[in-house]
Every structure is written in structure tokens, then in C-alpha cells.
PQR file with spaces between the fields and no chain letter, atoms N, CA, C, O and H, PARSE charges and radii, in Angstrom:
ATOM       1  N    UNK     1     -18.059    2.345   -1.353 -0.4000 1.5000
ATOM       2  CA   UNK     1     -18.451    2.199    0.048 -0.0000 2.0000
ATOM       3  C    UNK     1     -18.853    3.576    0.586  0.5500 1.7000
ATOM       4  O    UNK     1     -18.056    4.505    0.455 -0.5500 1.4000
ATOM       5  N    UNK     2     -19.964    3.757    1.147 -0.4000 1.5000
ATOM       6  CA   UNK     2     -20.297    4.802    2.015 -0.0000 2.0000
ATOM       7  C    UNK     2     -20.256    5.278    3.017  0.5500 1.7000
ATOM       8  O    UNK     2     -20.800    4.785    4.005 -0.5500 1.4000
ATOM       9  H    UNK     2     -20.611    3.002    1.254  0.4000 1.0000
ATOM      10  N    UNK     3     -19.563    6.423    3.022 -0.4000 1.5000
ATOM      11  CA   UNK     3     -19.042    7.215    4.525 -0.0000 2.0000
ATOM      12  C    UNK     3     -20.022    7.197    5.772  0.5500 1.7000
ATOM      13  O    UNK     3     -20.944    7.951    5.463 -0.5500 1.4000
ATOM      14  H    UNK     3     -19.121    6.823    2.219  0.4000 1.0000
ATOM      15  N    UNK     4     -20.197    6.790    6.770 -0.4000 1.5000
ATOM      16  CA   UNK     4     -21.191    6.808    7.852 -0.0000 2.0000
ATOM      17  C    UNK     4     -20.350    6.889    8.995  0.5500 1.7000
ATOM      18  O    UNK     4     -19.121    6.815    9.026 -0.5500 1.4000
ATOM      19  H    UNK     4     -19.448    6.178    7.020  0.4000 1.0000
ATOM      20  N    UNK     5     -21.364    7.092   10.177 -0.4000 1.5000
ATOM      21  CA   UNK     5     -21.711    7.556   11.753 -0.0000 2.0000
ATOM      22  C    UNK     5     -21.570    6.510   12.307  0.5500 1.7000
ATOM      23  O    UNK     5     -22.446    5.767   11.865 -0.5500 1.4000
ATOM      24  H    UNK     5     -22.361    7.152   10.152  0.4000 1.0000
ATOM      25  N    UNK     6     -20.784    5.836   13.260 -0.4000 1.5000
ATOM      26  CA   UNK     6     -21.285    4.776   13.531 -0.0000 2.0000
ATOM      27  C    UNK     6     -20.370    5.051   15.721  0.5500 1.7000
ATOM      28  O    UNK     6     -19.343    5.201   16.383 -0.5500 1.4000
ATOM      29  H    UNK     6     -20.072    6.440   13.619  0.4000 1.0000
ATOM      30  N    UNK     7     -21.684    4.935   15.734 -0.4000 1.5000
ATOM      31  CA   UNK     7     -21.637    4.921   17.467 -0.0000 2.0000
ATOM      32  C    UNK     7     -21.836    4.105   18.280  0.5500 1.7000
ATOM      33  O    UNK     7     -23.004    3.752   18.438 -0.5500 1.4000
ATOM      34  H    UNK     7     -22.518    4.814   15.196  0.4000 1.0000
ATOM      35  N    UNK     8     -20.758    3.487   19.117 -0.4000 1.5000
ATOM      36  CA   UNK     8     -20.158    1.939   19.196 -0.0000 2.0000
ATOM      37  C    UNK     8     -20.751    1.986   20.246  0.5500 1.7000
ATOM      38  O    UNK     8     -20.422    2.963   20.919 -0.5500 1.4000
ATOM      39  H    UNK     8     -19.809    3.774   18.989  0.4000 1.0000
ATOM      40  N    UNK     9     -21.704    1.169   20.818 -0.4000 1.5000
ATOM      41  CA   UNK     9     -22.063    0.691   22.458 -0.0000 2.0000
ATOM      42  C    UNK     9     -20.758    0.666   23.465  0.5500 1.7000
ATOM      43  O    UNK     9     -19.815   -0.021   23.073 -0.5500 1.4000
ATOM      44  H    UNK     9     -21.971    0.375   20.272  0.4000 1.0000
ATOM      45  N    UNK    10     -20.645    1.206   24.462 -0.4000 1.5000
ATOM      46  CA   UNK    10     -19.692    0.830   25.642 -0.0000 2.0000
ATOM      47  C    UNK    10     -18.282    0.910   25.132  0.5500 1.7000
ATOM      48  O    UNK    10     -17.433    0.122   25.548 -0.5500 1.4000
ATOM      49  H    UNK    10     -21.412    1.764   24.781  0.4000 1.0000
ATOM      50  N    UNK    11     -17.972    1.947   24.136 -0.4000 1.5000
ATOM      51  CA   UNK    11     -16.989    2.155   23.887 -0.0000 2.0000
ATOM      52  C    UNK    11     -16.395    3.881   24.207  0.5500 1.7000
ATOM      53  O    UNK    11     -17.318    4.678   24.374 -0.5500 1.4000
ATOM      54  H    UNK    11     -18.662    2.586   23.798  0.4000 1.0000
ATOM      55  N    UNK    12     -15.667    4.182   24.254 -0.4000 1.5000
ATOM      56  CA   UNK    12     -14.924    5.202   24.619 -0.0000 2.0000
ATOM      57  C    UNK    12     -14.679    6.085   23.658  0.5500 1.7000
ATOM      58  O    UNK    12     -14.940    5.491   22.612 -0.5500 1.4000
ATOM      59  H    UNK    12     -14.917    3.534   24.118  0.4000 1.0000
ATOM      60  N    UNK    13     -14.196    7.572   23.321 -0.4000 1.5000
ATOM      61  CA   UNK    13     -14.014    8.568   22.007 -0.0000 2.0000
ATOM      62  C    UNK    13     -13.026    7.628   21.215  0.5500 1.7000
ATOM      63  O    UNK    13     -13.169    7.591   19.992 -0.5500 1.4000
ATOM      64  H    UNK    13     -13.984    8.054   24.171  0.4000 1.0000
ATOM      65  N    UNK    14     -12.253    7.032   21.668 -0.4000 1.5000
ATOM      66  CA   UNK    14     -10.857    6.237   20.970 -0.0000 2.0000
ATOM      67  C    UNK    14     -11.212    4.784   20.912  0.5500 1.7000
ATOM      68  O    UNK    14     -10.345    3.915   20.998 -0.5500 1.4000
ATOM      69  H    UNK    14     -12.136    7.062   22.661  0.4000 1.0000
ATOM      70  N    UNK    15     -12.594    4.496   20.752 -0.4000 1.5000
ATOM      71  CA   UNK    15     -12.908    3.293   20.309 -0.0000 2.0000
ATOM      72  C    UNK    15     -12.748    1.938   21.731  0.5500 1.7000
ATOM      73  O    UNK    15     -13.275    0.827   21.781 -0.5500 1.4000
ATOM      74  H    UNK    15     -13.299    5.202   20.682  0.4000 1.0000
ATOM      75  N    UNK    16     -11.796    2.637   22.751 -0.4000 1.5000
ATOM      76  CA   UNK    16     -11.579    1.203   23.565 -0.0000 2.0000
ATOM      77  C    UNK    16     -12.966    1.148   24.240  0.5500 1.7000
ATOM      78  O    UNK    16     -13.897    1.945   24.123 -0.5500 1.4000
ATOM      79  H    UNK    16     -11.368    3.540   22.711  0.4000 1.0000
ATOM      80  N    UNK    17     -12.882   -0.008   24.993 -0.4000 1.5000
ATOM      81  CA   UNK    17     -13.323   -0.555   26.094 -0.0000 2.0000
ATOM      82  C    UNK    17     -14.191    0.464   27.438  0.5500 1.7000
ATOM      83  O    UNK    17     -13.520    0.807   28.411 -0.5500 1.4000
ATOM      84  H    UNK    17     -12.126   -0.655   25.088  0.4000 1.0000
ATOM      85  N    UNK    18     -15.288    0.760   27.368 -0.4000 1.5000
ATOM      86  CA   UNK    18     -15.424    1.843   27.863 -0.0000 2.0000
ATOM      87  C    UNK    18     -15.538    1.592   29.710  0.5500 1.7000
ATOM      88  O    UNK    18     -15.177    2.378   30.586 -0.5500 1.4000
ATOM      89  H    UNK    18     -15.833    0.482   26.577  0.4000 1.0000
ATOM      90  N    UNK    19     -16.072    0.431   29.844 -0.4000 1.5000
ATOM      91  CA   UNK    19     -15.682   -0.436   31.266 -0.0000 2.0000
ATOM      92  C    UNK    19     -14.074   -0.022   32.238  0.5500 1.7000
ATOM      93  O    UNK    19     -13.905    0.245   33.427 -0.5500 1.4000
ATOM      94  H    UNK    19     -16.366   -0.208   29.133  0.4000 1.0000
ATOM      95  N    UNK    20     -13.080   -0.137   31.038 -0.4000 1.5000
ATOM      96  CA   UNK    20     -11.758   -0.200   31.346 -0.0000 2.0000
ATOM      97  C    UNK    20     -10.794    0.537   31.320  0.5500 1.7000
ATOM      98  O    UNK    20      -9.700    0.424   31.875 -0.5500 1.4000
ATOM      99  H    UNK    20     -13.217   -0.355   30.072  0.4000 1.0000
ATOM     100  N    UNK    21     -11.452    1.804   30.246 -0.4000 1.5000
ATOM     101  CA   UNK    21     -10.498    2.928   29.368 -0.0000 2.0000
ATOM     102  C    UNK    21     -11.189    4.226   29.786  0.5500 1.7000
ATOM     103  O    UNK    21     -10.772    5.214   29.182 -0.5500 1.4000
ATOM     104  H    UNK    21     -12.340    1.895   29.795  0.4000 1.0000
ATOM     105  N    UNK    22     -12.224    4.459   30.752 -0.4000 1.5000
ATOM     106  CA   UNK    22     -13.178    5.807   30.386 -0.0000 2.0000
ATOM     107  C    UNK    22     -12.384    6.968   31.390  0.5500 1.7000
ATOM     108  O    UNK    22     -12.696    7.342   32.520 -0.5500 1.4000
ATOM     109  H    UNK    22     -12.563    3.656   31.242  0.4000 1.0000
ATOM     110  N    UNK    23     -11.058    7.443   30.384 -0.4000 1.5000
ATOM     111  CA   UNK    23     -10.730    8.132   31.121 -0.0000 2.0000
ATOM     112  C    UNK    23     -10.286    9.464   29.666  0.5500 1.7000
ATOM     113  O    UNK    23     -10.239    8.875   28.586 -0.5500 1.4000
ATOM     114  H    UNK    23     -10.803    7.139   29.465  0.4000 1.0000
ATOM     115  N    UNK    24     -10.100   10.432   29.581 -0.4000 1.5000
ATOM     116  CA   UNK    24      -9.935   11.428   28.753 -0.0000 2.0000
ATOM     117  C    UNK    24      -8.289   11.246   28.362  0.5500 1.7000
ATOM     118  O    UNK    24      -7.840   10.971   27.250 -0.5500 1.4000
ATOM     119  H    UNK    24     -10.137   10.911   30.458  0.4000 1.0000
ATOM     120  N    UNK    25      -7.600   11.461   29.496 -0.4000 1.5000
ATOM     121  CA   UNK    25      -6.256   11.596   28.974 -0.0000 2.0000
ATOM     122  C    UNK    25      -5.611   10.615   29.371  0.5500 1.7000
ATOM     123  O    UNK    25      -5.490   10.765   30.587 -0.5500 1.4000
ATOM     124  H    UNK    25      -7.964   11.685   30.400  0.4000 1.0000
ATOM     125  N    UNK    26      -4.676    8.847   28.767 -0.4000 1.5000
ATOM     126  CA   UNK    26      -4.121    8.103   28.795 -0.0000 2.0000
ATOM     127  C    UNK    26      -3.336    8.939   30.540  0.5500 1.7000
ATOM     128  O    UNK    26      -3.607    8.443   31.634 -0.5500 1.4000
ATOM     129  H    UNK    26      -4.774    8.725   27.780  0.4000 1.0000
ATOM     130  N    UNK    27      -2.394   10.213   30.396 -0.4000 1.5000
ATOM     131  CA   UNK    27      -2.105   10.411   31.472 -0.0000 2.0000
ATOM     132  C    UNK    27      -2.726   10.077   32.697  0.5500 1.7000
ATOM     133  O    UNK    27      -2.033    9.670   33.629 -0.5500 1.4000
ATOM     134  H    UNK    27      -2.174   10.615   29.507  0.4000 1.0000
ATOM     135  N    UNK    28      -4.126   10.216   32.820 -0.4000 1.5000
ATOM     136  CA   UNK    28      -4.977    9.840   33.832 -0.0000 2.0000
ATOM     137  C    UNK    28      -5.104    8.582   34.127  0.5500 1.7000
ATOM     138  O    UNK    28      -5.522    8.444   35.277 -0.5500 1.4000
ATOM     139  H    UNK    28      -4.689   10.546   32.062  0.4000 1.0000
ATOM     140  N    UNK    29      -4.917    7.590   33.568 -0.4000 1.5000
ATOM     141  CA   UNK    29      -4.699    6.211   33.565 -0.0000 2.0000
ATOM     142  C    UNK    29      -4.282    6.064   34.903  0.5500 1.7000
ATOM     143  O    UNK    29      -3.631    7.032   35.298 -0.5500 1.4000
ATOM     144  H    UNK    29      -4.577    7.702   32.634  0.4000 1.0000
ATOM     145  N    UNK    30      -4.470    5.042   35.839 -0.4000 1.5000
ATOM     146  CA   UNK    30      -3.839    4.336   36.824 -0.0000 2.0000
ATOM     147  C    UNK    30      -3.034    3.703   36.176  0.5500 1.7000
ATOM     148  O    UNK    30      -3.054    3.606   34.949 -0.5500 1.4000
ATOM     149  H    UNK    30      -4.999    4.256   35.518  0.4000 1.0000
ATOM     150  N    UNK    31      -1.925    3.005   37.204 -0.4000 1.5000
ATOM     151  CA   UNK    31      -0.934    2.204   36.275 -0.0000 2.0000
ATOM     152  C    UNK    31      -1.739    0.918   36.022  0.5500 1.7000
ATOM     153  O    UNK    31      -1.426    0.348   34.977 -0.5500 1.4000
ATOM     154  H    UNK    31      -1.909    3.084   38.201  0.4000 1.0000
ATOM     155  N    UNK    32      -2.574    0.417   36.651 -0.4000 1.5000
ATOM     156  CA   UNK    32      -3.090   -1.231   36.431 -0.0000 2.0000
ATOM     157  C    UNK    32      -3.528   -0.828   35.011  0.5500 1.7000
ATOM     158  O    UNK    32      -3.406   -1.701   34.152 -0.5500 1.4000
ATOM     159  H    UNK    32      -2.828    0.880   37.500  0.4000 1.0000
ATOM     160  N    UNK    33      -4.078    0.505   34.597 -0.4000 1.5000
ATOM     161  CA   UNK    33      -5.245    0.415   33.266 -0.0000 2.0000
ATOM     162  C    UNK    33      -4.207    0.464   32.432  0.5500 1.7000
ATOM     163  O    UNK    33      -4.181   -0.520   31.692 -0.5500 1.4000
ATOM     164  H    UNK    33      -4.178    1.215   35.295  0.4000 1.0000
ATOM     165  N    UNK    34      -2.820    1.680   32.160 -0.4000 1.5000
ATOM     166  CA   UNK    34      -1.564    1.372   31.283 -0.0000 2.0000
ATOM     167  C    UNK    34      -0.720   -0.491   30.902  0.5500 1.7000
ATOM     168  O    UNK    34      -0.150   -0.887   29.885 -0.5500 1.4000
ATOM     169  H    UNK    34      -2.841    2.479   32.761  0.4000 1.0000
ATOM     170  N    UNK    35      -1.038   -1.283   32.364 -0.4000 1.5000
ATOM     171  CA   UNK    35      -0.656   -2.397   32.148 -0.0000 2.0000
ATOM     172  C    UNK    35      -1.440   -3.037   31.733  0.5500 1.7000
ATOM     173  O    UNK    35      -0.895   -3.993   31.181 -0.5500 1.4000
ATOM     174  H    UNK    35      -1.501   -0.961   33.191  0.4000 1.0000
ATOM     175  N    UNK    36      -3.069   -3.114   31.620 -0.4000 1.5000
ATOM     176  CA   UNK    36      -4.054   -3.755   31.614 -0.0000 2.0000
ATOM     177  C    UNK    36      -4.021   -3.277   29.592  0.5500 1.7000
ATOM     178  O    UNK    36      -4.167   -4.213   28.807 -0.5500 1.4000
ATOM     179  H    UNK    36      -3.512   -2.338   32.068  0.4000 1.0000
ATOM     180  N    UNK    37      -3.868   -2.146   29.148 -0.4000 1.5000
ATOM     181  CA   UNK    37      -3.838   -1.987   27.891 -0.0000 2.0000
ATOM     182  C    UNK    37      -2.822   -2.622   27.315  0.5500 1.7000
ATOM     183  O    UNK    37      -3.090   -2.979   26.168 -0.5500 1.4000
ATOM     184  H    UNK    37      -3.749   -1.385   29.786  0.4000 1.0000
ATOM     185  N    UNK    38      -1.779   -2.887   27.678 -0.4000 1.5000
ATOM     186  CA   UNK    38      -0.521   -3.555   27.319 -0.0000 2.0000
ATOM     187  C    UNK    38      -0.668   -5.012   26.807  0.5500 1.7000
ATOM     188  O    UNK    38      -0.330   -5.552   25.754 -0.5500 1.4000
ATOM     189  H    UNK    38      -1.561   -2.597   28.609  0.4000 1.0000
ATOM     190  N    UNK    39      -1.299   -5.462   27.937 -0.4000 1.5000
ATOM     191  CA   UNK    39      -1.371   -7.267   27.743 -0.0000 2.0000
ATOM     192  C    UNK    39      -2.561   -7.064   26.849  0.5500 1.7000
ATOM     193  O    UNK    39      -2.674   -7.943   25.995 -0.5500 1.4000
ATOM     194  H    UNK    39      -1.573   -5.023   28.793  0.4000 1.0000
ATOM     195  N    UNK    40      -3.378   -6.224   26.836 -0.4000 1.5000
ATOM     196  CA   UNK    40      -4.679   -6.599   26.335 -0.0000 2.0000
ATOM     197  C    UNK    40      -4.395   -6.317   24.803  0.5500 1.7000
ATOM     198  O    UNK    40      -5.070   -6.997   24.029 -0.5500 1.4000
ATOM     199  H    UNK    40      -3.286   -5.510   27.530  0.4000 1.0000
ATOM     200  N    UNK    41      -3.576   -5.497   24.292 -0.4000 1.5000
ATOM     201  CA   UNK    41      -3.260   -5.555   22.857 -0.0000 2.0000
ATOM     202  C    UNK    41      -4.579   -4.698   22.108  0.5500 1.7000
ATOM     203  O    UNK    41      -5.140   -3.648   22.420 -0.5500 1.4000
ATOM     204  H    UNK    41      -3.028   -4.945   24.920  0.4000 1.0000
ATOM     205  N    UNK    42      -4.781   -5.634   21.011 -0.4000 1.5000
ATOM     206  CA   UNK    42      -5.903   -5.243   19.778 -0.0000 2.0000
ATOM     207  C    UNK    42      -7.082   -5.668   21.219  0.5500 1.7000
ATOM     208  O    UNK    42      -7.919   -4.773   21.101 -0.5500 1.4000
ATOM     209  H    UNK    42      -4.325   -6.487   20.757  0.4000 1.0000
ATOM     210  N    UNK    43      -7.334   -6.164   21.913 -0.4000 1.5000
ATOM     211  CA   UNK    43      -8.502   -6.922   22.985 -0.0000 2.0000
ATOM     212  C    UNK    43      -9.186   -5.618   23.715  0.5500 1.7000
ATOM     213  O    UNK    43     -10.367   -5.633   24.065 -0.5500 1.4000
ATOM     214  H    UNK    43      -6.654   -6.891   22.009  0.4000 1.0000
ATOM     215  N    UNK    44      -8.380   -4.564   23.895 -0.4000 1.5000
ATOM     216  CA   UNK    44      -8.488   -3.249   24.354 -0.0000 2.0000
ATOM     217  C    UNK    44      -9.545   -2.623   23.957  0.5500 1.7000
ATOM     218  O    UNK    44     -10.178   -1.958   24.776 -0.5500 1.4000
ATOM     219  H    UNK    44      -7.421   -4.551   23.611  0.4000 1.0000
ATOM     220  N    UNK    45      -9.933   -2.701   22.687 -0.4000 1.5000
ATOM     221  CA   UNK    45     -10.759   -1.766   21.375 -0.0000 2.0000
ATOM     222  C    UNK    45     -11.967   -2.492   21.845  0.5500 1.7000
ATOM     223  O    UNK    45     -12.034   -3.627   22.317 -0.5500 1.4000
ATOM     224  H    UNK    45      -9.419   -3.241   22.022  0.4000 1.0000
ATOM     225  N    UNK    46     -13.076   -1.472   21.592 -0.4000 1.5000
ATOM     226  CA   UNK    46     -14.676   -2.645   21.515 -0.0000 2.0000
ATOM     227  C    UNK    46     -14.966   -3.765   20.986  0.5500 1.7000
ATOM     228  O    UNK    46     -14.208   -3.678   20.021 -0.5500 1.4000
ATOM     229  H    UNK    46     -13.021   -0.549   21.209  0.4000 1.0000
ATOM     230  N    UNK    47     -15.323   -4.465   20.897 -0.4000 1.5000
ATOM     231  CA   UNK    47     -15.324   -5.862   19.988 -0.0000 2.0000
ATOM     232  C    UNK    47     -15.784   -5.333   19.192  0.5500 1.7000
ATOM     233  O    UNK    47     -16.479   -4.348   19.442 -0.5500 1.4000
ATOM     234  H    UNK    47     -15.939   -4.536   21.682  0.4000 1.0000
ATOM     235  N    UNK    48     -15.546   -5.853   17.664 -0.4000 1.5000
ATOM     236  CA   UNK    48     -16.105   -5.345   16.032 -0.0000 2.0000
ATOM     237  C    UNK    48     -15.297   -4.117   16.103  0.5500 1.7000
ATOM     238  O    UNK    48     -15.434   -3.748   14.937 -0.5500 1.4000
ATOM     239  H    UNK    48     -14.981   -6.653   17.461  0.4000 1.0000
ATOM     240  N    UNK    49     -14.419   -3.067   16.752 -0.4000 1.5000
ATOM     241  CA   UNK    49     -14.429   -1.573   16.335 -0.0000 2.0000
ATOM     242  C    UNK    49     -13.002   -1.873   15.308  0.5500 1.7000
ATOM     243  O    UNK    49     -12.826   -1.217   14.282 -0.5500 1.4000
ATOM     244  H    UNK    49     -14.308   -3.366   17.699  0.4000 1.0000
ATOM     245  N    UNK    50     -12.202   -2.777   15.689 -0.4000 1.5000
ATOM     246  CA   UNK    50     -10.926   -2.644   14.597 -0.0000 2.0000
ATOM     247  C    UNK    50     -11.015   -3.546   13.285  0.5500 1.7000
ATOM     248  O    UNK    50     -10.123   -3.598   12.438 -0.5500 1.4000
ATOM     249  H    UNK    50     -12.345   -3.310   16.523  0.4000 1.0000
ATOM     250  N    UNK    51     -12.053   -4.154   13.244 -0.4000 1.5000
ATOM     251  CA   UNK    51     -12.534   -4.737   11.836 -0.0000 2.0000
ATOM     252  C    UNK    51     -12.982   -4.267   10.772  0.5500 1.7000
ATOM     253  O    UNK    51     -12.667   -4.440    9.595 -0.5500 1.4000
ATOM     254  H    UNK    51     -12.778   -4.112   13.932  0.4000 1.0000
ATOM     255  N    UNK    52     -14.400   -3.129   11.706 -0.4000 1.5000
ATOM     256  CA   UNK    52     -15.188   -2.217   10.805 -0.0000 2.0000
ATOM     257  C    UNK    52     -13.933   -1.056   10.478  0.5500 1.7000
ATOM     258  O    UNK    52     -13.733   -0.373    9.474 -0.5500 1.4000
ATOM     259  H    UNK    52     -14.656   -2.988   12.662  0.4000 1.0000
ATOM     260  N    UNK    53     -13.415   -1.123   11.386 -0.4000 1.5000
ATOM     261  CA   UNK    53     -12.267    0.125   10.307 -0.0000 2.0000
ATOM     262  C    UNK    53     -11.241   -0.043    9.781  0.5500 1.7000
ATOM     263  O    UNK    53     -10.643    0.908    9.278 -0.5500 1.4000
ATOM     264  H    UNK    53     -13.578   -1.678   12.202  0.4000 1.0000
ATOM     265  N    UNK    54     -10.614   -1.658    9.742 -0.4000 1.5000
ATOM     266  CA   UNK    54     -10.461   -2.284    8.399 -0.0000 2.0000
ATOM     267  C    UNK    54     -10.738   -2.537    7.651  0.5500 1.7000
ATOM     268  O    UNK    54     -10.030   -2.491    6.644 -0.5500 1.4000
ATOM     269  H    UNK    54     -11.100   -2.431   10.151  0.4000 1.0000
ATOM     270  N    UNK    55     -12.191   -3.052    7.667 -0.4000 1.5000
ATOM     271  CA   UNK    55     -13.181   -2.800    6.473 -0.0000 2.0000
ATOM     272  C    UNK    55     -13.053   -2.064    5.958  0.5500 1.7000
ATOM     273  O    UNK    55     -12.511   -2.308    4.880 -0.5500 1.4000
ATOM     274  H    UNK    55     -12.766   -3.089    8.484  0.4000 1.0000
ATOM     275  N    UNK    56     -13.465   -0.349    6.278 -0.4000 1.5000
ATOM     276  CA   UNK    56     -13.200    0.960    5.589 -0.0000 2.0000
ATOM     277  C    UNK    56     -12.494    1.052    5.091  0.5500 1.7000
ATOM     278  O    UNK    56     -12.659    1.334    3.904 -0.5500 1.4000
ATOM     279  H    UNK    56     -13.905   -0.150    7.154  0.4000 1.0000
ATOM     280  N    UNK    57     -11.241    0.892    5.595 -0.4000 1.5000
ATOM     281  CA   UNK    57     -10.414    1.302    4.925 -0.0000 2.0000
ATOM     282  C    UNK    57      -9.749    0.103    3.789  0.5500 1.7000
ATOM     283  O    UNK    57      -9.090    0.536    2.844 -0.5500 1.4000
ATOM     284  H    UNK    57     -11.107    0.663    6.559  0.4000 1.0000
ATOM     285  N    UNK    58      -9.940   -1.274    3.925 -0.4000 1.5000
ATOM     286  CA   UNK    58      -9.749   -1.583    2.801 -0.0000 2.0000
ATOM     287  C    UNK    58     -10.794   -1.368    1.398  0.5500 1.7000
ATOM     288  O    UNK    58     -10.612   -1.610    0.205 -0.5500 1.4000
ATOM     289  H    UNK    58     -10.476   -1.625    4.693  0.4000 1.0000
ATOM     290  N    UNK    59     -11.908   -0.823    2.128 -0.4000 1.5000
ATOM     291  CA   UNK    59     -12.898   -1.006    0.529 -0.0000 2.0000
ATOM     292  C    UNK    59     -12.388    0.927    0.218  0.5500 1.7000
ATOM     293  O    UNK    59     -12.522    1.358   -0.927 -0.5500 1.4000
ATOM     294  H    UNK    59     -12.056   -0.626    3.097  0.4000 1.0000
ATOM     295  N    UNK    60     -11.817    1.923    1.393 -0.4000 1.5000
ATOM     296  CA   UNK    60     -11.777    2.889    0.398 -0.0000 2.0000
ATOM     297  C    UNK    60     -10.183    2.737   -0.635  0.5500 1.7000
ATOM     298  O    UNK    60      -9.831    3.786   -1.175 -0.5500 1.4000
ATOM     299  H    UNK    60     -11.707    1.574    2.323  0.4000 1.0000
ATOM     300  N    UNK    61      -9.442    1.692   -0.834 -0.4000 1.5000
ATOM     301  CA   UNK    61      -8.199    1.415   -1.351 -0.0000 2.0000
ATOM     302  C    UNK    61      -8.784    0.435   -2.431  0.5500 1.7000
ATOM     303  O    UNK    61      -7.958   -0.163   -3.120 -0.5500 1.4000
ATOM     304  H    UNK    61      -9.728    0.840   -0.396  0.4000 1.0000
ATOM     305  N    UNK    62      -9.999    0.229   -2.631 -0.4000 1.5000
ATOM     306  CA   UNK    62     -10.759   -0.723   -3.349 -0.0000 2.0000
ATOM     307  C    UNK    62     -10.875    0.142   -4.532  0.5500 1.7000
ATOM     308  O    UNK    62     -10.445   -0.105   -5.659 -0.5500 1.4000
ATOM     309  H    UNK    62     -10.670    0.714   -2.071  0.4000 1.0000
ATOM     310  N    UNK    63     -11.494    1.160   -4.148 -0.4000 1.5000
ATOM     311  CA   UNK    63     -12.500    2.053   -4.823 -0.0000 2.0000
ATOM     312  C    UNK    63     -11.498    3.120   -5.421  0.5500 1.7000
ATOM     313  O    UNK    63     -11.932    3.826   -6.331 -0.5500 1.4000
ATOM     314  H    UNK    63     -11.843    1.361   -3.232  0.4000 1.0000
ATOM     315  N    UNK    64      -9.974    3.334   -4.921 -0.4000 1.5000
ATOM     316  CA   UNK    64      -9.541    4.016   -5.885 -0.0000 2.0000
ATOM     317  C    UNK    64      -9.362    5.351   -4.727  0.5500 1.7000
ATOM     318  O    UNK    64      -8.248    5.851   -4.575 -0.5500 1.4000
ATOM     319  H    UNK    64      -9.621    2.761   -4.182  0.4000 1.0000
ATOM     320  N    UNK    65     -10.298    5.746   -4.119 -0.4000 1.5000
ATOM     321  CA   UNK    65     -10.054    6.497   -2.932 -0.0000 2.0000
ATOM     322  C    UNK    65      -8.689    6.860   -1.992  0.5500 1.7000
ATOM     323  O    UNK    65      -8.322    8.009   -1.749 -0.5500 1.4000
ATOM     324  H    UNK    65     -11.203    5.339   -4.243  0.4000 1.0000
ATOM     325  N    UNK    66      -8.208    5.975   -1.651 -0.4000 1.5000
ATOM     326  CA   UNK    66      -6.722    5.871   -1.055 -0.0000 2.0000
ATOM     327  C    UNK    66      -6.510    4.671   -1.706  0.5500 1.7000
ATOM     328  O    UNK    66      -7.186    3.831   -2.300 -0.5500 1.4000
ATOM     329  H    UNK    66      -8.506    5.041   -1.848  0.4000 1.0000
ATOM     330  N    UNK    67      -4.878    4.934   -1.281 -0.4000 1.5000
ATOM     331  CA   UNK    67      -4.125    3.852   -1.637 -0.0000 2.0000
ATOM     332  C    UNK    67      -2.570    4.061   -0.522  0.5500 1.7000
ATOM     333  O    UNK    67      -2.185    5.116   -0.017 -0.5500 1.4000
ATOM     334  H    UNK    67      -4.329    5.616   -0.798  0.4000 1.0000
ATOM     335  N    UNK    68      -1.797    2.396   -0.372 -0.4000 1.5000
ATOM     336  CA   UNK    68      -1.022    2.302    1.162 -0.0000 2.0000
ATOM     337  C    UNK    68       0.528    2.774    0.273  0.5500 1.7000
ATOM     338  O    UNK    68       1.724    2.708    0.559 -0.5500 1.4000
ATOM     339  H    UNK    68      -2.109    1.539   -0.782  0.4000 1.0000
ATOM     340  N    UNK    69      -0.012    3.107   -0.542 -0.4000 1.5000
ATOM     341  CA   UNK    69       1.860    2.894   -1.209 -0.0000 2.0000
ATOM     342  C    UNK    69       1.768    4.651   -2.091  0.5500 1.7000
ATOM     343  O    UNK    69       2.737    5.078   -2.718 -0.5500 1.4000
ATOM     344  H    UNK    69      -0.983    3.160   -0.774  0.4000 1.0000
């Protein structure tokens, strides 16, 4: 699998929600956006962003690259 760039539409440096999350330091958060990340779980992240980097990372544990153990 090949290492790439990949620059997520409407997403934030940390992959979330850029609508909901566009703030630098979690500290800066209002409390609604700390509670709003809470309930929202994995829902938080861009849509597709925690798949494609399951993907990665299972094909680099494929390839011999890493491994979880």
C-alpha cells in the first residue's frame, strides 16, 4: 500500500468535523462543543476519515510493515 496526502474537505488538522470542531486547542472549546464531541463519538471525525485510516493501517500490518502485537 502506498503512503499518500490526503486532504479531507471540511475537516479540521485532527480530522473532525470542521463545521463543529474549528477550534486549535480542545481548551478553547465551549462547553456545548466538549458535550457535543462526547455524544457524537466516532460521528465527530469527517465522514470516510476513520475508515481510510483503518484501511492504512490495516494493509500496513498486511504488508509486514507494522504489526499490533
Amino acid at each position: 500500500m502506498l503512503n499518500r496526502i490526503v486532504i479531507w474537505p471540511d475537516a479540521t488538522h485532527g480530522l473532525l468535523k470542521a463545521n463543529a470542531y474549528n477550534s486549535q486547542l480542545i481548551e478553547d472549546w465551549p462547553l456545548s462543543a466538549k458535550l457535543r464531541f462526547v455524544l457524537e463519538g466516532r460521528y465527530a471525525y469527517a465522514s470516510g476519515a476513520l475508515d481510510a485510516i483503518m484501511d492504512w493501517m490495516e494493509g500496513r500490518c498486511q504488508d509486514g510493515k507494522a504489526s499490533w502485537r
